[in-house]
N, C-alpha and C positions, 0 to 999 in steps of 0.2 A: 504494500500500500504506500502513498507516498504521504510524506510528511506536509507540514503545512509549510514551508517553502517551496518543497517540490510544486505544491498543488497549484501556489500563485502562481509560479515559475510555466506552471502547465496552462493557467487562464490569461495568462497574458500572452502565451504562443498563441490560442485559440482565436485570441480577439473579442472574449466573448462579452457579452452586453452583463450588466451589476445583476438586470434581472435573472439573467441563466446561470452569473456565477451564484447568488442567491439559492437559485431551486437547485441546484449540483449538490452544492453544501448543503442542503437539506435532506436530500438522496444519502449521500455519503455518510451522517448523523442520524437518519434515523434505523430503527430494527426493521427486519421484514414485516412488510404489513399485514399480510395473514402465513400460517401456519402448512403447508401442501400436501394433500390428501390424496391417495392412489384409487383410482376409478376404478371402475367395472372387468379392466382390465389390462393397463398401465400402469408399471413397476413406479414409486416413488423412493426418495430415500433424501441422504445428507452425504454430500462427496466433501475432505477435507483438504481445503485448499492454505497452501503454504502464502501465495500469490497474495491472499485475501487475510491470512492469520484469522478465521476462523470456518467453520462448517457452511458449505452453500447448499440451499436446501432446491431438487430437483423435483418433476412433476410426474417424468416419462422416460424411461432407460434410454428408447433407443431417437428421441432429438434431443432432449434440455440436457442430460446427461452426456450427450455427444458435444452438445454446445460447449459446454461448462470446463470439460477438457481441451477443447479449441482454443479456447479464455484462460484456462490454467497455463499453458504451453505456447502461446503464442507471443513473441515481441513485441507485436504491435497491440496488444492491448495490455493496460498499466493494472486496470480497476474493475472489477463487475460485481453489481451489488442484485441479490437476488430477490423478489417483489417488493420493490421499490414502490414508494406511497403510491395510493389511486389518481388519475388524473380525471377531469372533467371533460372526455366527449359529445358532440352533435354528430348527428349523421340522421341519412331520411332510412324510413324502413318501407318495405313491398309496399305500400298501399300508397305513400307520398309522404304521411304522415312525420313528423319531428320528433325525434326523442333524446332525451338526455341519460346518458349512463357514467358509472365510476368505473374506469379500466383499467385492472391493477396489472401489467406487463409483466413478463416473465424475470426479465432481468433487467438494470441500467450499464452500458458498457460507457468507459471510458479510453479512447483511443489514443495511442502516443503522435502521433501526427496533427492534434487538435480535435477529432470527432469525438461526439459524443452522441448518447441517444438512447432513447429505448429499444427491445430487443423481444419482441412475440415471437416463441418455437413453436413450432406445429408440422406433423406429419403430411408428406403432398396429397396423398388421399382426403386428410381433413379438410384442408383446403380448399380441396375441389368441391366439396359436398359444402363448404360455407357459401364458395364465390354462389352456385348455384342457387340455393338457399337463401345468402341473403343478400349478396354485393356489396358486403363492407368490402372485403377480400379481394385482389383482383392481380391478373395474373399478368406480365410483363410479357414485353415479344422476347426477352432473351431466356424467359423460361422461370426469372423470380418473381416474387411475389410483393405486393406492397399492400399498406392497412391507409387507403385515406385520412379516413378521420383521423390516426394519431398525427400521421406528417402535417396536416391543417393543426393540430396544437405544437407541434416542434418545431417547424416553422421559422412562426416568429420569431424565436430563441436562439437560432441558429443553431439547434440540434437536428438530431434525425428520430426517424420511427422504423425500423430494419422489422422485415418477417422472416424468420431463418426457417426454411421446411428441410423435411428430414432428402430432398434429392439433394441437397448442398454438403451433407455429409459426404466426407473421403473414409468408408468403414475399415479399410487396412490400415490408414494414419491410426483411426480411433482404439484399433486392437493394439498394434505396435506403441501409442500412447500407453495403456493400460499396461501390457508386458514391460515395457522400461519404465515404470511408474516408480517402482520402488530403487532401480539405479536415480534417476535424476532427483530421487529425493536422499538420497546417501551423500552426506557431505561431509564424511568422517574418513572415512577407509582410504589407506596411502598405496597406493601400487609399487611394487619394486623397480624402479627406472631400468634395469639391466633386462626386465623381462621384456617392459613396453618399448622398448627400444629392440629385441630380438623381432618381438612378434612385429613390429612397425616395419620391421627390414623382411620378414618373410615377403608381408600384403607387400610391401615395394616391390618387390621381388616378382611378385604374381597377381600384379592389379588387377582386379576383377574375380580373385579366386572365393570358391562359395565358404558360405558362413558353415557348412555341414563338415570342409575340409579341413576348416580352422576346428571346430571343435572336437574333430578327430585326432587333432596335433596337442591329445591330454597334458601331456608331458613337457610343452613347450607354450603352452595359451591355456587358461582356466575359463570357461563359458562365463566366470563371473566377471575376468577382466576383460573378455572382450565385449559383453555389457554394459562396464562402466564407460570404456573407451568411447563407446559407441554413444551413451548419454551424453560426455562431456567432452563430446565434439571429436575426440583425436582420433576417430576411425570414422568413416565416412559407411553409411548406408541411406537407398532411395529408403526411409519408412514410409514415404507416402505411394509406395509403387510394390514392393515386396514384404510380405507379411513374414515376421521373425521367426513366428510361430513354424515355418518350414523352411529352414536353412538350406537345404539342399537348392533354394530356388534363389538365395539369395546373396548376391555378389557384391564385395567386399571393399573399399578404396583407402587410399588414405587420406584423399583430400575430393571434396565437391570438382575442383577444376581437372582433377583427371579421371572424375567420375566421366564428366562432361564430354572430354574432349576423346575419350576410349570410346564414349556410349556414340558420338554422331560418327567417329569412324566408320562405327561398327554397320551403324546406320546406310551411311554412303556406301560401305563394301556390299552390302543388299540390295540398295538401289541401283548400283552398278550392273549387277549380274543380269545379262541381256536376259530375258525372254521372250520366247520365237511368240512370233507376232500371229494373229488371229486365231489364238490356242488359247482355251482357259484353264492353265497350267493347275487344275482343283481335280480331289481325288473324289472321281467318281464320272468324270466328263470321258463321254463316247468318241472317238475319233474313225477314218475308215484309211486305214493303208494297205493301199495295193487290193482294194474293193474288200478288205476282208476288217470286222466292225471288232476296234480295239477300245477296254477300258482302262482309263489311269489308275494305276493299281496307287501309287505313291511316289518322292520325288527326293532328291537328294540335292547334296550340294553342288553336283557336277554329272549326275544321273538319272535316268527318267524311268519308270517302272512299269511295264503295260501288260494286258491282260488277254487276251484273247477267250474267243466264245468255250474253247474247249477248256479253259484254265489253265494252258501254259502262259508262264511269267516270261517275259521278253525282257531286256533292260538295254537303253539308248543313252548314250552322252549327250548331254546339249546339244553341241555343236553338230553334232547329225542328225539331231533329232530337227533343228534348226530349217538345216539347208533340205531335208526333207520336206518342209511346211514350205518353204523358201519358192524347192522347183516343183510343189504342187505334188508332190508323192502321198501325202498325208493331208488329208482335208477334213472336212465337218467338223463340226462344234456340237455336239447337242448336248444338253446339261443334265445332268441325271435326277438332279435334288427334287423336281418337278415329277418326274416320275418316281423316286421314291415313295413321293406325299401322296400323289395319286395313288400307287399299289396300296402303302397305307393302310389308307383311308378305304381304299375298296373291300382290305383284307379285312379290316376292323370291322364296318360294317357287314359282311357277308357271317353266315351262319358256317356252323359243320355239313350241313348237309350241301348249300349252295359252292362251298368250297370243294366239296369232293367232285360237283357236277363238271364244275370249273375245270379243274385236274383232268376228268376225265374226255375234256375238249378238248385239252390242251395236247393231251396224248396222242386224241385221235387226228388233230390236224397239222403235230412236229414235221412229221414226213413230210407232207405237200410244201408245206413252207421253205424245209430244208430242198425239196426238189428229189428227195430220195425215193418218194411213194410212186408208184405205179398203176397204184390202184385209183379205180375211176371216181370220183367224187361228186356225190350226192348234192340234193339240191341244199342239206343240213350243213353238210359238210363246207358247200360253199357261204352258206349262209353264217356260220361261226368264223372263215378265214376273215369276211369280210368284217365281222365286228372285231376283229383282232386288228386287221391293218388300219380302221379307220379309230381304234383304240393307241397306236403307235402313231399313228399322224398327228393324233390331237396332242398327247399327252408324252409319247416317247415311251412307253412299254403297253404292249397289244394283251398283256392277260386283262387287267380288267374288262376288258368289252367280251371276253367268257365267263362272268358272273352274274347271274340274274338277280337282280334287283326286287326280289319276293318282298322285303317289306316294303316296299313303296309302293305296292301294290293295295288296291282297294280303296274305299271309298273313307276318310279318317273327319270329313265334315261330321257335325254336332246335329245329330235328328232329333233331339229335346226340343219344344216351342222356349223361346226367349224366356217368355214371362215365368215358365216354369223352373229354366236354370236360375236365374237373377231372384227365386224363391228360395229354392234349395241353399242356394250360397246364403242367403240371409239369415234362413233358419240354421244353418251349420256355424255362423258366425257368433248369434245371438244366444242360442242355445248350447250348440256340442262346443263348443270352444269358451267356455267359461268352469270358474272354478269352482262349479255345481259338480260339473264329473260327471252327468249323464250318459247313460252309454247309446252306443250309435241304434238299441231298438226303439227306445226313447224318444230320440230326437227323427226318428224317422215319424216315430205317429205323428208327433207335432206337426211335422211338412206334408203327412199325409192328408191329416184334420184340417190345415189351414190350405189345402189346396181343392179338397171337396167344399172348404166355404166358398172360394173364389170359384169354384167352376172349372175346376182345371184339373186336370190329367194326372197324376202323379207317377214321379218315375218310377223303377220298381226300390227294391231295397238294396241290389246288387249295384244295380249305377248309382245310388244314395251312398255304398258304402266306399264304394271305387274312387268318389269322389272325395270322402274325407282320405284314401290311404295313396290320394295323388299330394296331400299337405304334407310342406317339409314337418319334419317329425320334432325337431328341436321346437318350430313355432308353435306344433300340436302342443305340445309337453307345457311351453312354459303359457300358456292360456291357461292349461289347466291345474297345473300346479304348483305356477312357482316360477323364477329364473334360475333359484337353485337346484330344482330338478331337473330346469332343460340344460342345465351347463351338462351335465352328465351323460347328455345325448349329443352335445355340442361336436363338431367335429375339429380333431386336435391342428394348433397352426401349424399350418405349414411353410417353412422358410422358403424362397425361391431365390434368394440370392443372398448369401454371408454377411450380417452385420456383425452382429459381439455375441461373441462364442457362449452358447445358452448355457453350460457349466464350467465355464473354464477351458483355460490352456495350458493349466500347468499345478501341482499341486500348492494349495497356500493360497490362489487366486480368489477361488470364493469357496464359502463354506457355509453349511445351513445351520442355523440352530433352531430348533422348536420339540416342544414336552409333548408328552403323552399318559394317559393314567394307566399304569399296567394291569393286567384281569389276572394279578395273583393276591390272595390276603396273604398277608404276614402275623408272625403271634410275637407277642414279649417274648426275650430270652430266657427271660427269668420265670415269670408266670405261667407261661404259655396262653398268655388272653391274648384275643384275637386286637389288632392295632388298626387295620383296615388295609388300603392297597396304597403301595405308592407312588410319588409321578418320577418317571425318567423324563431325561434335559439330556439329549444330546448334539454334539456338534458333531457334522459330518462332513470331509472333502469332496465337494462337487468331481470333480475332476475323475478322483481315483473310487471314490466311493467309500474311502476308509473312515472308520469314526477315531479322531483323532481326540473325545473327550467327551465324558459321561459324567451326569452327577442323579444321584439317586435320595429323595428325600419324600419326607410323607408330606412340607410343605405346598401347597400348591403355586406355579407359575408365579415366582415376584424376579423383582431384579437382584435378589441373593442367588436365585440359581443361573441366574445369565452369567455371575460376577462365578461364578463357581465352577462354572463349566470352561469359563476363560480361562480361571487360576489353572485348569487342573490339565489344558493344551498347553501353556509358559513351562508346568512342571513336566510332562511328557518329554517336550520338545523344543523345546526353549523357545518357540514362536507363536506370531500371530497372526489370521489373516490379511490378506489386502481387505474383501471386502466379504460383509456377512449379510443374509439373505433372512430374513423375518418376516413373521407373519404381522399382523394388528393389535395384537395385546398387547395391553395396559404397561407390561414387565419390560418393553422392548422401548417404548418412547419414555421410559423414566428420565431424569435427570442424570443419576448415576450413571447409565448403561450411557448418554448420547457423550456426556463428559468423558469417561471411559473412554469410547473411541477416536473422539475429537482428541485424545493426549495422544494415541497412539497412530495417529492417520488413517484411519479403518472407513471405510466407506460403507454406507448401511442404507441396504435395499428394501424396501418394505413388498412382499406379496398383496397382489390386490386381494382384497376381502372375498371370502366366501369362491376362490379360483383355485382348488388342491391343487392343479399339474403344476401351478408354477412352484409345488413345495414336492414333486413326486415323488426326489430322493429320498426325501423320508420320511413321508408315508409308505410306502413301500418298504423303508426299511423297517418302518415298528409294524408294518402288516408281518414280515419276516421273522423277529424278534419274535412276536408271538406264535406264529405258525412253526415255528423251527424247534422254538426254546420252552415259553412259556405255557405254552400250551401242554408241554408232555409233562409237568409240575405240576404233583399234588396240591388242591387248594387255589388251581385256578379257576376264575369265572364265565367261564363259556357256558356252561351249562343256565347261568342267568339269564342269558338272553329270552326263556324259555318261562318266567320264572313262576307259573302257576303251575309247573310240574316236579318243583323242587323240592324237596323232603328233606328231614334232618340228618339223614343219612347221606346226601349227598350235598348238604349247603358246604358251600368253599370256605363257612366259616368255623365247621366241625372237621372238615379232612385237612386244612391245613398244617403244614408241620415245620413250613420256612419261616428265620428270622430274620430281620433286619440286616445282620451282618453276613450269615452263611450266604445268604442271597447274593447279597449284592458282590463275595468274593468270587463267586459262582457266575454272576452276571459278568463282572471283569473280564473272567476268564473265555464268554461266550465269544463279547465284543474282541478281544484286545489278539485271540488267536485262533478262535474256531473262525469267526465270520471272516477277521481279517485275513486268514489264509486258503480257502475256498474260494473256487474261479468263481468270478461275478457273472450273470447272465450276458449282460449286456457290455462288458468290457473285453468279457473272452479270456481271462488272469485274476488272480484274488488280486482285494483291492493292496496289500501289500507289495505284490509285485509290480500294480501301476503305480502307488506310490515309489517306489523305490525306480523306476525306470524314469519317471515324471524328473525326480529329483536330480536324478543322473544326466539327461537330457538337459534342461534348462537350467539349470548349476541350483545349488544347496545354499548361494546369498547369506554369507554367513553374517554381511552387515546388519542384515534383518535379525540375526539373532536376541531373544527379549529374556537377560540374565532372568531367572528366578530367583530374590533374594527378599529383604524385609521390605526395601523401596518396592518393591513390584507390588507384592502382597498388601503393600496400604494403598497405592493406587485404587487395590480393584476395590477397596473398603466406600461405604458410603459416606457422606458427610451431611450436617443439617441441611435446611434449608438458604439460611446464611453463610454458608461455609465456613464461619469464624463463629468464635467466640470470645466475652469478654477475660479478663484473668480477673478475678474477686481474690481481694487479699486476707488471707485464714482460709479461704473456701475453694480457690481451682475455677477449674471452667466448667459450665454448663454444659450439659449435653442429655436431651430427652429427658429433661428435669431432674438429671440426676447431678451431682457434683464430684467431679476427678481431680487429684492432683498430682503435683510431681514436684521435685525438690525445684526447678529450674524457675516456678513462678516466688518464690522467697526472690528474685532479682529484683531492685526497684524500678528494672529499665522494661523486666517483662509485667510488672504489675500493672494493673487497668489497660495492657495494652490490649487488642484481639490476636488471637491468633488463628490460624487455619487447625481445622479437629475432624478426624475421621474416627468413627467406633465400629465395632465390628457387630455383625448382627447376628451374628451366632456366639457371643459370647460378649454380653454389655458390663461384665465385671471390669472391662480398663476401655480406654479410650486412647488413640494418639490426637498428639498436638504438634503444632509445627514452631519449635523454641530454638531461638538463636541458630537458622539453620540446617537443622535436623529435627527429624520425625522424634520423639518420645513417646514411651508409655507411662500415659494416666491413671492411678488406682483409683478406685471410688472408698470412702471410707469403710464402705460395708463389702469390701472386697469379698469376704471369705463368703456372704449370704448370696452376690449376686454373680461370681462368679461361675460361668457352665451356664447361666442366662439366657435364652434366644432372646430374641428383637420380639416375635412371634411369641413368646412367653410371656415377655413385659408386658406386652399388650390386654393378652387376656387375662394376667395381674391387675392393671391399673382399670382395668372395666369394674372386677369386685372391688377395687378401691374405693373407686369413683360414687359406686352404691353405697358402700359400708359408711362414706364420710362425706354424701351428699347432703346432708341437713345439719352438721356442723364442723370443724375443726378446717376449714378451708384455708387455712394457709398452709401455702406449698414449699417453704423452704427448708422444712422435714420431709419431703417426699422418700428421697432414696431411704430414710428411716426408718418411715411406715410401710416402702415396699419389703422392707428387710427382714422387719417383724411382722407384717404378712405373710411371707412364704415360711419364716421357721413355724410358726403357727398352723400352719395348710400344708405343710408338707404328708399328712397322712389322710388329704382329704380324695376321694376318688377321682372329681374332676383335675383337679393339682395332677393328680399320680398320672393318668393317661398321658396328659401333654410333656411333660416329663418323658415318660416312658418310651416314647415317643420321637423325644430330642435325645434323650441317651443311645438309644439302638444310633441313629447317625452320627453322634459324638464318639460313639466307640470306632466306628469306621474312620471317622475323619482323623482319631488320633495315631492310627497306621501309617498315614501319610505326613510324611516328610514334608513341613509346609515352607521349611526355610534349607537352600543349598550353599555351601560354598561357594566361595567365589570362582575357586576353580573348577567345580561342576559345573556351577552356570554358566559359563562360557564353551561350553560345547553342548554338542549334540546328544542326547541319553542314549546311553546306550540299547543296540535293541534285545526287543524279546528272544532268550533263548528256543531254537527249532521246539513247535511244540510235536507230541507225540500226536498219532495219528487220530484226525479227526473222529471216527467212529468212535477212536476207545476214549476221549478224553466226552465225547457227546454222553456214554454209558453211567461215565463218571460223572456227567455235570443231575444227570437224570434218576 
């Protein structure tokens, strides 16, 4: 961003009027004006721009998103603030009529050249269906688009109104942005000069050699350094032309200028190379030498490749093939692609039966054509040659005019009187397609009933029903119940040309995270009473399909287990992703969770609402989970689905026998090496070996590496709503009405000052504070009562509190007091015991894990899982 020199420095290059510098500076100062919400079926999120130093918030993955990185990466623009205040439009609507509206614009850009302006994205389909619709929108002769009314308010101001549609998108710059995302944001890591100096003397060596060649050369280039090189200018690649993602395609320089001046050589030695003249040198064009009918099989750099009727392969040089065309030895042109489409199209439509008729023509009239038959030919026989050569005349191959055209045959006009169809459709509109649910006998009387009032004929029941099962099925569905019933009839999208890779390209790219309630009960360890089922949180790598971090708790969905599933991917693997993939709940747009990624540059996609496919990975994977796993465990609840046929002899709450902790070491063991070593369906290798292949391929970025230590661990910690608090002297800091301290506020330099306080919500007996410096631990006085704590326990503490001392003793600055001798008091009460009971079984697990490593741990990779034993026997044992 620029500072407020830079900025004048920048309005006085512009020339701009007091009024525009005015409304800029208000653009610039204030927050986004509303919050961006994901449609019906349109990815939204928060991409974290270094450019901006803070989170820009996007509408639509594949334009504002594409935008936003156009704006993050490009030179010529300084500034983009994303929905910028409303402005006040006029413009007329269909009818003449004048209206006035508030239009809050996608983004405000600020350009290094002097431009500045606002910035509407939108998909060119959208567009077209606006200009249509309503003629704000209108579409330029050179193919962009422009929003009247805004440029009528920008104008004046000597700003602009730009409509950016998703055809202005370059989608290989946009992948190859995204894949080098995390080098151009590396501005730590030193390369050894003796290497970047070999490897610079190789590419000299071999300008133009492929990036597949280099990264073959393990031992002499690391795919990490030839990444960074590539970010920070000292190796040269087109990103806007060859996608990184396939090295083998993509050719290497050291410098733009003899990208340049290699590539038009390259160019001109192309255009150079003569080709014989009235020849369409394309594979698949007919030629006739020496009367006998040859086709271009294919073509070299100095070679021609021809084919002949019987399948012998011929092959000509140029330059004969040349002076052939030259003295006339080789002539005609006819182009095959036209007969292709025609054969086609003929073969597509023609049946099994019309195809074999065909065949059978074909057979009987080879000879005559060939001139080898003898035999005398019928009037049929002449009549099928004829539809053959006058089929080769028009079209350039004579079978189609041997297939008969049986369905176009007959008579396909509508023998129903009008008044009776324009019935029928009414009654099927008003009736069968409403979310009454009528079935088609139903809605048939009605049309029959209402057509005996009017005098009129009724069609029968068969064209009544012919006619509802001619409706597309998705519109049937959602009249009648729902949109989210016809999404499930919906047909899946289909790409037709490569934008941003739908999972990824590489492992660490993107990753899902979202919970599920599992269908097993669980019992106390101690008691053996039944606790209920718990929710799994897991994160999964798009890419590879592996689950790189699970956390298992009986709390439901908050942003403790977002925070938790994060921790427990840093402790695996010391990483995190580029960008994470989320559904709509509440846990996912928290404070903590968007702070979280905004420290750590995480880009966060939201699923449209109520749209599963775009979460398949893992639904599919907790369909598999249960079908694999939990389903062959005692005490699961399948049988509920049923549940008027359930007896005490088979309720999941009398045959269960898992705890809390057996489970969940048992669970580890499914995710971490049964699933993860098991060929994936659709990958064709377990996801461990596409991780590990993934890895190996696009380098292991060990920049990215995210120490696990005590820094890290309070990161992922929540903080209040203030994120400070004050220091009170004798008493600490507040925090959730409770009071902490620590020796470092006795300072008179930290007393009354605030300081930044994170507590942990699994455990409210200490709090950190940020003193001189450094993170500290907080005790509360009543450490020993509120230690082992949930967040989730205080709460339903301070609910009986809040009863017990609602009609006197209201003052709160004994709170942690009264919580303290609250719970010694309740500790043997049954509601107490359950929640308890409850936080102990995942306290016991949690205290297995090592939540703080070494310094020297944390800098590398964990080591991996020991080969497990074979899937069958370890399934035996998990079951």
């Amino acid at each position: 961003m620029m500072t407020e020199e830079q900025f004048q420095a920048w309005v006085n290059h512009a020339h701009l009027s007091s009024e525009a510098e005015k409304l800029i500076r208000t653009i610039r100062e204030s927050p986004p004006s509303r919050r961006v919400q994901g449609g019906r079926s349109n990815v939204s999120g928060t991409y974290p721009s270094r450019k901006m130093e803070a989170t820009i918030q996007f509408e639509s993955n594949k334009v504002e998103r594409a935008f936003l990185q156009h704006c993050e990466y490009s030179d010529d623009v300084i500034e983009y603030y994303d929905q910028p205040p409303p402005i006040k439009l006029t413009y007329l609507l269909e009818g003449g009529r004048t209206t006035t509206v508030m239009k809050t614009f996608d983004y405000f850009v600020v350009w290094r050249d002097g431009r500045a302006g606002w910035v509407e994205c939108k998909s060119d389909e959208k567009l077209h269906q606006l200009a249509d619709k309503t003629g704000r929108y209108q579409q330029n002769s050179d193919g962009t688009w422009s929003f009247p009314p805004g440029e009528e308010y920008a104008n004046p101001y000597g700003l602009m109104c730009i409509v950016w549609s998703s055809a202005r998108v370059n989608w290989t710059l946009d992948r190859n942005y995204t894949y080098l995302e995390e080098y151009f944001r590396d501005d730590t890591t030193t390369l050894d000069p003796e290497r970047i100096v070999r490897i610079k003397s190789i590419i000299n060596a071999l300008q133009g050699i492929l990036l597949s060649q280099l990264y073959a050369m393990s031992e002499i280039c690391a795919v990490e350094e030839i990444g960074l090189l590539i970010a920070r200018g000292e190796l040269f690649v087109d990103i806007s032309t060859y996608p990184l993602k396939e090295p083998e395609k993509v050719p290497v320089f050291t410098s733009i200028g003899l990208s340049l001046a290699l590539g038009q050589a390259t160019a001109s030695q192309t255009h150079a190379m003569v080709q014989p003249h009235h020849i369409d040198l394309a594979t698949g064009t007919r030629i006739i030498w020496a009367g006998q009918s040859f086709t271009i099989l294919n073509y070299g750099d100095s070679t021609l490749y021809l084919k002949d009727q019987q399948g012998q392969v011929v092959s000509l040089e140029y330059k004969v093939f040349e002076g052939y065309v030259r003295d006339g030895i080789i002539t005609g042109t006819i182009k095959t692609e036209t007969s292709v489409d025609v054969l086609n199209e003929a073969i597509a439509k023609a049946g099994p039966e019309e195809l074999k008729r065909a065949n059978q023509r074909m057979a009987a009239i080879q000879g005559h054509l060939e001139g080898s038959s003898e035999a005398p030919m019928s009037r049929t026989i002449r009549r099928w040659i004829n539809r053959f050569k006058m089929a080769e005349h028009l079209y350039g191959v004579g079978y189609p005019g041997l297939i008969d055209e049986i369905s176009c045959r007959g008579n396909y006009n509508k023998r129903l009187p009008e008044a009776v169809t324009t019935l029928m459709d009414k009654v099927i509109d008003e009736h069968y397609l409403d979310p009454r649910q009528i079935t088609k006998k139903n809605a048939y009387r009605l049309f029959k009933e209402t057509c005996e009032k009017q005098g009129l004929v009724p069609a029968s029941y068969k064209t009544f029903a012919k006619t509802i099962a001619l409706l597309d099925t998705t519109f049937v569905i959602m009249c009648r119940q729902g949109r989210r019933a016809a999404y499930q009839a919906t047909a899946p999208s289909m790409a037709t040309e490569m934008t941003t890779a739908r999972h990824g390209e590489r492992p660490w790219e993107i990753v899902h995270i979202d919970h599920t309630l599992l269908d097993l009960e669980l019992l106390d360890s101690v008691t053996r009473k039944p606790l209920g089922r718990p929710w799994l949180t897991l994160m999964v790598d798009a890419t590879s399909r592996r689950v790189l971090a699970y956390c298992l708790s009986y709390e439901a969905p908050s942003y403790r287990s977002c925070m938790m599933v994060l921790r427990e991917a840093v402790r695996r693997f010391n990483r995190l992703p580029q960008t994470i993939i989320v559904d709509n709940g509440r846990e996912f747009k928290s404070l903590y969770f968007g702070a979280f990624l905004a420290m750590y540059e995480i880009t966060r996609k939201d699923r449209p609402p109520a749209q599963a496919r775009f979460g398949s990975i893992l639904e599919r994977l907790f369909g598999t989970i249960n079908t694999q796993y939990i389903y062959s465990l005692k005490g699961n609840t399948q049988i509920m689905r049923n549940v008027r046929q359930v007896t005490k002899a088979v309720n999941p709450k009398n045959t269960a026998i898992w705890s809390f902790a057996d489970f969940s070491q048992q669970l580890e063991k499914y995710l971490y090496e049964i699933y993860d070593t098991i060929d994936h369906g659709t990958l064709g290798e377990s996801p461990r070996s596409a991780y590990t292949r993934g890895m190996d391929t696009h380098g292991n970025r060990p920049f990215r590496l995210t120490p696990y230590n005590t820094n890290f661990e309070i990161s992922t910690l929540p903080t209040t709503p203030k994120a400070e608090a004050k220091v009170i002297p004798s008493k600490g800091v507040k925090v959730n009405n409770i009071f902490y301290w620590h020796e470092g506020f006795s300072s008179p330099l930290v007393a009354r000052s605030s300081v930044s306080v994170r507590y942990d919500p699994y455990n409210i007996g200490h709090v950190y504070a940020f003193v001189n410096g450094t993170w500290v631990r907080c005790l509360s006085r009543y450490h020993e009562h509120l230690e082992g704590l949930t967040e989730h326990e205080l709460k339903a503490v301070s609910a009986e509190i809040r009863m017990r001392y609602s009609d006197h003793n209201r003052n709160t600055d004994n709170y942690d007091q009264i919580i303290a001798q609250f719970i010694a008091e309740n500790l043997d009460q049954e509601k107490m015991l359950l929640a308890q009971k409850r936080a102990s079984e995942a306290k016991t697990l949690r205290s297995h894990i090592t939540l703080v490593k070494s310094d020297a741990e944390s800098s590398r990779e964990p080591a991996p899982y020991p080969e497990p034993p074979q899937p069958t026997e370890l399934f035996e044992e998990l079951t």
